[in-house]
PADO-650020 format. One line per field, with one value per residue (C-alpha): residue number from 1; residue in three letters; x, y, z. Coordinates in nm, 2 decimals, decimal comma. Layout:
REM residues N
seq: NUM; ...
type: ALA; ...
c1: X; ...
c2: Y; ...
c3: Z; ...
This chain:
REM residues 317
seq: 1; 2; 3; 4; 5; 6; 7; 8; 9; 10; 11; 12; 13; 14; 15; 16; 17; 18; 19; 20; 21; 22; 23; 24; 25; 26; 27; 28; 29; 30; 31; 32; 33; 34; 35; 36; 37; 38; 39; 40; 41; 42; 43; 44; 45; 46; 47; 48; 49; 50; 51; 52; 53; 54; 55; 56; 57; 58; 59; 60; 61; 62; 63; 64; 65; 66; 67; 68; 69; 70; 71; 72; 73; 74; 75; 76; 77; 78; 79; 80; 81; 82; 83; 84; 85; 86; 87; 88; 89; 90; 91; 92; 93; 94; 95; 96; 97; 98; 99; 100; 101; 102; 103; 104; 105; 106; 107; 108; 109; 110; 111; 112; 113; 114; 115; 116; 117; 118; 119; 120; 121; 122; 123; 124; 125; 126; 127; 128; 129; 130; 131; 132; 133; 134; 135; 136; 137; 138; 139; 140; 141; 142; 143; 144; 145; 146; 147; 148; 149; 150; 151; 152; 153; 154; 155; 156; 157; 158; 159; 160; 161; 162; 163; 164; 165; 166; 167; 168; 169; 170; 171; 172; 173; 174; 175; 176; 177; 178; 179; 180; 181; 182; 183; 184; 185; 186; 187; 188; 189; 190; 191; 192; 193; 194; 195; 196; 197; 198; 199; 200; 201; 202; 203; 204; 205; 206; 207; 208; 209; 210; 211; 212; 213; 214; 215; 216; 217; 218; 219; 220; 221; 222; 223; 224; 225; 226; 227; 228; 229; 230; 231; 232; 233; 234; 235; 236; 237; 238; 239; 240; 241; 242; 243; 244; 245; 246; 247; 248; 249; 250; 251; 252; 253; 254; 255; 256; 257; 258; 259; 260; 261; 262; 263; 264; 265; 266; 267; 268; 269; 270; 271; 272; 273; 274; 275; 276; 277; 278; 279; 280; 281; 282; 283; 284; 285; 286; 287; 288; 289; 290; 291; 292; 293; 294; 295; 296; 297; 298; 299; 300; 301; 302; 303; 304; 305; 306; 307; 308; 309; 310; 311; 312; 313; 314; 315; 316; 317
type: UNK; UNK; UNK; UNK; UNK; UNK; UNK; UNK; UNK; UNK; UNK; UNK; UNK; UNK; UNK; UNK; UNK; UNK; UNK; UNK; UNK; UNK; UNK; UNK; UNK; UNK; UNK; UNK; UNK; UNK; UNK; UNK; UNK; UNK; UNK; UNK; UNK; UNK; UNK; UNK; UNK; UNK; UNK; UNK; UNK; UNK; UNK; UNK; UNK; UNK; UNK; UNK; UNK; UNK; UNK; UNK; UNK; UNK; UNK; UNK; UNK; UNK; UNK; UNK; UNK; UNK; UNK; UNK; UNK; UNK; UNK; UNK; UNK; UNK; UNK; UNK; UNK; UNK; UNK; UNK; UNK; UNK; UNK; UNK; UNK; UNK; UNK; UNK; UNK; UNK; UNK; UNK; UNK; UNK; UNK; UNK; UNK; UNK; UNK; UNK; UNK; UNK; UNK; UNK; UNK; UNK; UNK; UNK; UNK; UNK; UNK; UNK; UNK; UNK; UNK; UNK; UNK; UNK; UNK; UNK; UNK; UNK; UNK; UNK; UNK; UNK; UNK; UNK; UNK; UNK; UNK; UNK; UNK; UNK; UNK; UNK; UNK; UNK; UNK; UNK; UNK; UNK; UNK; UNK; UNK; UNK; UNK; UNK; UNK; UNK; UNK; UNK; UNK; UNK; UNK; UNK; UNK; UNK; UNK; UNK; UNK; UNK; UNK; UNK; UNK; UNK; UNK; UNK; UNK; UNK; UNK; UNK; UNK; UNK; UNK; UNK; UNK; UNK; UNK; UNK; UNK; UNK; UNK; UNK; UNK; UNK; UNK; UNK; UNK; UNK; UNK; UNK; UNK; UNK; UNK; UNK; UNK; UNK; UNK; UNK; UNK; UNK; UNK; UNK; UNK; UNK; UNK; UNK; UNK; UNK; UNK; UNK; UNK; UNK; UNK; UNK; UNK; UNK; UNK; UNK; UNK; UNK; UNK; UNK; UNK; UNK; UNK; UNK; UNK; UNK; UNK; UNK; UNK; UNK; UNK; UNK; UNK; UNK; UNK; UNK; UNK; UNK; UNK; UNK; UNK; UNK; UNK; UNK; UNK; UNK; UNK; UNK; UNK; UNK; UNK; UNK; UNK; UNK; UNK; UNK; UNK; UNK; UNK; UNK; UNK; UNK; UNK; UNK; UNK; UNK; UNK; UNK; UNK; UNK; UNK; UNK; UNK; UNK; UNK; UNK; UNK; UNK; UNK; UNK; UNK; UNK; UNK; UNK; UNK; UNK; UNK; UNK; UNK; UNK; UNK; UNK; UNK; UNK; UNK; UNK; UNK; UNK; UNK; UNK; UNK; UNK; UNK; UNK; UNK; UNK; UNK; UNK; UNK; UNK; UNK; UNK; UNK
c1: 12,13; 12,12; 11,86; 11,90; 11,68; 11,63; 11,54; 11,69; 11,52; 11,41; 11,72; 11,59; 11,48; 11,48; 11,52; 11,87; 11,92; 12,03; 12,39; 12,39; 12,17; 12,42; 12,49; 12,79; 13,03; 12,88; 13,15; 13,18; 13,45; 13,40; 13,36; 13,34; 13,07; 12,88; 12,97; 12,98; 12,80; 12,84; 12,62; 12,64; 12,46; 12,40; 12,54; 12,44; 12,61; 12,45; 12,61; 12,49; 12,46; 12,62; 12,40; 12,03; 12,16; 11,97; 12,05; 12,08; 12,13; 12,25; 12,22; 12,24; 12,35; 12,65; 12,65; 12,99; 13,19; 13,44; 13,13; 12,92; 13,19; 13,25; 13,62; 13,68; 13,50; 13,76; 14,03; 14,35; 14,15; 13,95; 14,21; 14,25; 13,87; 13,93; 14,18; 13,99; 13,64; 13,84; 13,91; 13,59; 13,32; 13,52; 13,59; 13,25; 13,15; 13,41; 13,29; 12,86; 13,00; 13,25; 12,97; 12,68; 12,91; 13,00; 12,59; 12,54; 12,88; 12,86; 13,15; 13,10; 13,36; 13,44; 13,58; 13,85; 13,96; 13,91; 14,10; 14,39; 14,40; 14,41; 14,67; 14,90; 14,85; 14,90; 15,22; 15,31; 15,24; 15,48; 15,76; 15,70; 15,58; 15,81; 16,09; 16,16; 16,21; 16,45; 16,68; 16,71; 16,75; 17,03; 17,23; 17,21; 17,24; 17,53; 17,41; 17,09; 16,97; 16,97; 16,71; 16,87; 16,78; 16,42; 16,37; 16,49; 16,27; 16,00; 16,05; 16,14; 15,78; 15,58; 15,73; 15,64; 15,29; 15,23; 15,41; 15,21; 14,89; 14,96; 15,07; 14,80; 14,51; 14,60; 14,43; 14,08; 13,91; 14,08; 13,95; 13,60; 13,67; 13,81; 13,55; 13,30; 13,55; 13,47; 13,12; 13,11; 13,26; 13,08; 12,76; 12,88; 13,00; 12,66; 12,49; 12,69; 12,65; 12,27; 12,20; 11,92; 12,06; 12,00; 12,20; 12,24; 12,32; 12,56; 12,71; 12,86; 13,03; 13,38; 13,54; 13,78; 13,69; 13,90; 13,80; 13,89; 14,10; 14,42; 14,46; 14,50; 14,78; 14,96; 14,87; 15,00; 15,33; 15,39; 15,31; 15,54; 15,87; 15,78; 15,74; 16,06; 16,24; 16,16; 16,32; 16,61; 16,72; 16,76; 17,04; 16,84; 17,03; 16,87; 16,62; 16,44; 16,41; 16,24; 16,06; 15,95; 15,81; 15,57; 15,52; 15,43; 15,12; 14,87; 15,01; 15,09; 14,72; 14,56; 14,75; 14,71; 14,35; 14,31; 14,45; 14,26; 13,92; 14,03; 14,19; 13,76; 13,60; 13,81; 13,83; 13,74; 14,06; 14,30; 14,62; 14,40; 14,31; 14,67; 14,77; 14,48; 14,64; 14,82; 14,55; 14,33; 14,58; 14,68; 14,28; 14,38; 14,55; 14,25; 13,95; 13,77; 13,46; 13,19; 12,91; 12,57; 12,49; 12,75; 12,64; 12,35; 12,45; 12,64; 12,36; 12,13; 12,35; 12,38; 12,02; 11,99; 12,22; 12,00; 11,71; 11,83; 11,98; 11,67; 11,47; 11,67; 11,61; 11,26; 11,22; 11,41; 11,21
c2: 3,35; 3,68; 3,90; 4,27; 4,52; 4,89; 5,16; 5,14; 5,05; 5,39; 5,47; 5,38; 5,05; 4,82; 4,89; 4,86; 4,56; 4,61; 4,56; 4,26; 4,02; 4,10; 3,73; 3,86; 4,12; 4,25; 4,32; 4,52; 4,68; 4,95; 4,89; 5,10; 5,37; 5,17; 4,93; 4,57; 4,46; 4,10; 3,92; 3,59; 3,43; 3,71; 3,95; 4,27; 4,53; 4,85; 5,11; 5,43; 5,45; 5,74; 5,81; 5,80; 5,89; 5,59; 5,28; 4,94; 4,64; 4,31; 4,08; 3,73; 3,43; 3,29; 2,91; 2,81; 2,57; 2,87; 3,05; 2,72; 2,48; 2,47; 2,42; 2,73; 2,89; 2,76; 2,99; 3,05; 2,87; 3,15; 3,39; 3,21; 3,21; 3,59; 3,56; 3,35; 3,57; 3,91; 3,72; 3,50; 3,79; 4,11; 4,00; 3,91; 4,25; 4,44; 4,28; 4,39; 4,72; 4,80; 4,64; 4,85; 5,21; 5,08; 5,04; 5,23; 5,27; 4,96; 4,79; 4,47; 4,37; 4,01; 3,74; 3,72; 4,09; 4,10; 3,80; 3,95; 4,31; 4,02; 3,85; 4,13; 4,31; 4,01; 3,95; 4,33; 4,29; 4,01; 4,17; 4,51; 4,43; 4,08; 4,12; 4,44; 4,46; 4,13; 4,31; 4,59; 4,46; 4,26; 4,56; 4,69; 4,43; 4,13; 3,84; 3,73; 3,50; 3,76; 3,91; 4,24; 4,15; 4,00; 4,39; 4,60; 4,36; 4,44; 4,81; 4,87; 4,65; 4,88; 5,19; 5,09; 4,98; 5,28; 5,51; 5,36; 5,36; 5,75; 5,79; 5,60; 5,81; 6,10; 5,95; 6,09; 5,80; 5,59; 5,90; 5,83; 5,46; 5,61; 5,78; 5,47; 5,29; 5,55; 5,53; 5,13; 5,23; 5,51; 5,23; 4,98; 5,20; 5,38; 5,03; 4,87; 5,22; 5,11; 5,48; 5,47; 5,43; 5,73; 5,99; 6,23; 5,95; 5,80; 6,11; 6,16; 5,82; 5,76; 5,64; 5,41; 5,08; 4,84; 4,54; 4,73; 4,55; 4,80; 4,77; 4,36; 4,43; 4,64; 4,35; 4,11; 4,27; 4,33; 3,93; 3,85; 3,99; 3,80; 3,45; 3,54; 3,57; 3,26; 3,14; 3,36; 3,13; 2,89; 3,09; 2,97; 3,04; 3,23; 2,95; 2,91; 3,26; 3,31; 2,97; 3,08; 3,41; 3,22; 2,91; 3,10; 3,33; 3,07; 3,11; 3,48; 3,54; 3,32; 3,48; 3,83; 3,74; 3,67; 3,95; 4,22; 4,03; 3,98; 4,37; 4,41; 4,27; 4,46; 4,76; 4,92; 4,82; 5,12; 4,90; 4,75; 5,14; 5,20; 4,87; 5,02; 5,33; 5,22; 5,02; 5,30; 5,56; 5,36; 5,38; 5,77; 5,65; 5,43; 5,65; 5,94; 6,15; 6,07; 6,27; 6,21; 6,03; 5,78; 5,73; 5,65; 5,39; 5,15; 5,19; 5,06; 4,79; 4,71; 4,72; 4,45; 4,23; 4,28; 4,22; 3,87; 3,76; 3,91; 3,68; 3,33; 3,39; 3,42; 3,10; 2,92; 3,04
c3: -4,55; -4,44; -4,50; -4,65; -4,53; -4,63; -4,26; -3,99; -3,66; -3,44; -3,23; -2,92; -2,96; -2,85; -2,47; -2,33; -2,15; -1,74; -1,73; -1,51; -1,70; -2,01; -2,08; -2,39; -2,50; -2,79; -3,05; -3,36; -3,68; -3,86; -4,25; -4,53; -4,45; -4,18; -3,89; -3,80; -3,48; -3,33; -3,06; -2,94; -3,23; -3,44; -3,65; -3,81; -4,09; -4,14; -4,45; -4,51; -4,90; -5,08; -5,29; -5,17; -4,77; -4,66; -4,38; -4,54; -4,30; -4,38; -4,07; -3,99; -3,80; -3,71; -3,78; -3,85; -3,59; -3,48; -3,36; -3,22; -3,13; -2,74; -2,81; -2,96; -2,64; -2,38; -2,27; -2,46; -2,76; -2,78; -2,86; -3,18; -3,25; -3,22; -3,55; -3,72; -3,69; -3,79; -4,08; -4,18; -4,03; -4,07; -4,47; -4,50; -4,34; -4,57; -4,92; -4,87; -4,74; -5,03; -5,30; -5,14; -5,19; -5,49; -5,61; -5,94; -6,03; -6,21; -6,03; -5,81; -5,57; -5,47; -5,23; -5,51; -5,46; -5,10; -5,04; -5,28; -5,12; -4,74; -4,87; -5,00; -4,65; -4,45; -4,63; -4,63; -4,23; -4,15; -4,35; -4,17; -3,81; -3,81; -4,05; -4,01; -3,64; -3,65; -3,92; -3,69; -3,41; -3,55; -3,64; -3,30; -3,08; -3,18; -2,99; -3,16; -2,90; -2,61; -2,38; -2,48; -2,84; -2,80; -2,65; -2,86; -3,13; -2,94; -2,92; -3,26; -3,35; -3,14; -3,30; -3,61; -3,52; -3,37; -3,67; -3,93; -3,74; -3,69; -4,09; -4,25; -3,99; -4,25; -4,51; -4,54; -4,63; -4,34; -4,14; -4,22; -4,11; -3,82; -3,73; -3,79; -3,53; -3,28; -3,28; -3,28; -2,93; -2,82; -2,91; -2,70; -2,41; -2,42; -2,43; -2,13; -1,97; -1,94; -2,11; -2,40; -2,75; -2,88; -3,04; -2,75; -2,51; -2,70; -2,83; -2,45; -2,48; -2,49; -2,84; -2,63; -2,52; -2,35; -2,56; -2,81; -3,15; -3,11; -2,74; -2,81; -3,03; -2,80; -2,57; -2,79; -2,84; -2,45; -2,45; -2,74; -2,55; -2,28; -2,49; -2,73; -2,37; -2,26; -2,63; -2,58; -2,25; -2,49; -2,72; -3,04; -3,38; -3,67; -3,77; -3,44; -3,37; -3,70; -3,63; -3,31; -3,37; -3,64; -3,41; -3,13; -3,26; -3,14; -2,77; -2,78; -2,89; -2,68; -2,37; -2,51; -2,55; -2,20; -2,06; -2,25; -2,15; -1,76; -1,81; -1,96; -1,69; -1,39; -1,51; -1,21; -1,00; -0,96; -1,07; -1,39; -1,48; -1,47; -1,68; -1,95; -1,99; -2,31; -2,43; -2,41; -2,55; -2,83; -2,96; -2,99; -3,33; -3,49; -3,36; -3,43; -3,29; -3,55; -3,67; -3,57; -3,92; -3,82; -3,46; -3,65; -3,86; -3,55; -3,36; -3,62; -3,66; -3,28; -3,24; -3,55; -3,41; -3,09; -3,23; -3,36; -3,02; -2,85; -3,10; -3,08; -2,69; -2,69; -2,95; -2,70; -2,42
């Protein structure tokens, strides 16, 4: 089980590791008044509480056969994995963070709820971002099985991504998360910057990251019009274009997947800085510059999730 502990680590520790003997990716999500940080084996959520100020963490390891299976490490499998952990380890992540702002008001939130408030947005999602764009799309362009249609599809999708990414960033509490997102990545850049993870050093990081959750689903969306064209050759009627767009999410995210990581790892080459360009500017809508407090709390939890992976390494050792 995962321990809960109460102070954070110092900000500088431990040391940052050189870049080139960084054996994993480290991941993370903002939550409610904290961040989520995720290492290889490890996990870590640190919240700042409202009403004492102070750092809680809640860390712990990742066990499950999506996280420990080799299967689910092979390429275009992996892209799945990525699904399935945003919604096993980010709903885990959500429910402590909501219960520990909601300490002392006497309210205790639950799997139950969560999984409600997942389900109503997941369904909400496919009638916006897949519903939506196929009605449209029908009343502008007549032949349904067309190349012509599967694009404007996948315009209309991206302009409503993008419109309610932009609408719901007005909010002030999705803001706040906002801000938490943007210094998960100012962490992260900071650490595979080899800079010390401190406030002033990570304070001069970017709050874009290429790895980044909203750059995979303008990823994913470029990829999709390329797989629903490959469909459309076939001039399918009503049922297999709705069929296909649902059948297809395991090979549009396994692709999409893929080319964010390789798009990650080459980021350095003048035509991949140009292909980043939207994946970067995208992040403009879902991040924030955070206060210091905040950069606080992600790198608390990055350096607990650290400290697990640091000590699973040196047991094996």
């Amino acid at each position: 089980m995962a321990a809960r502990e109460v102070a954070a680590p110092e900000a500088g520790s431990p040391k940052p590791i050189a870049k080139a003997e960084q054996p994993f990716f480290y991941g993370g999500q903002a939550v409610i008044e904290g961040v989520m940080m995720r290492g290889k084996r490890h996990y870590a959520v640190a919240v700042r509480l409202p009403t004492t100020k102070e750092i809680v963490v809640d860390r712990g390891e990742l066990k499950a056969q999506i996280y420990v299976n080799p299967i689910w490490k092979l390429p275009f499998v992996r892209g799945l994995a990525l699904i399935g952990e945003q919604l096993h380890l980010g709903m885990k992540s959500l429910i402590w963070s909501a219960n520990m702002n909601a300490s002392g008001k006497d309210i205790v939130i639950g799997k139950k709820e969560i999984t409600g408030s997942v389900a109503f947005a997941g369904v909400f999602a496919l009638v916006l971002f897949l519903g939506l764009p196929l009605l449209l799309a029908s009343f502008a362009v007549q032949h349904s099985g067309s190349f012509q249609f599967v694009l404007i599809e996948g315009i209309i999708r991206v302009g409503l991504v993008l419109g309610y990414l932009a609408a719901i960033a007005l909010l002030p509490d999705v803001k706040r998360v906002f801000q938490y997102h943007g210094a998960e990545h100012k962490t992260i850049n900071a650490f595979e910057s080899g800079w010390p993870l401190d406030v002033p050093s990570v304070r001069r990081a970017s709050t874009l990251h290429p790895r980044c959750g909203t750059g995979f689903l303008i990823v994913v969306m470029v990829v999709s019009v390329v797989v629903f064209s490959i469909v459309a050759i076939f001039h399918p009627n009503w049922f297999w274009i709705i069929a296909s767009r649902v059948l297809a999410i395991p090979v549009i995210a396994g692709v999409g997947f893929e080319s964010i990581r390789f798009m990650a790892r080459h980021r350095r080459n003048p035509v991949i800085r140009v292909l980043l360009l939207p994946v970067l500017g995208t992040q403009l809508l879902t991040t924030r510059e955070p206060s210091d407090d905040m950069m606080e709390v992600a790198i608390c939890a990055f350096n607990s999730a650290r400290e697990g992976e640091e000590a699973t390494a040196g047991a094996a050792a």
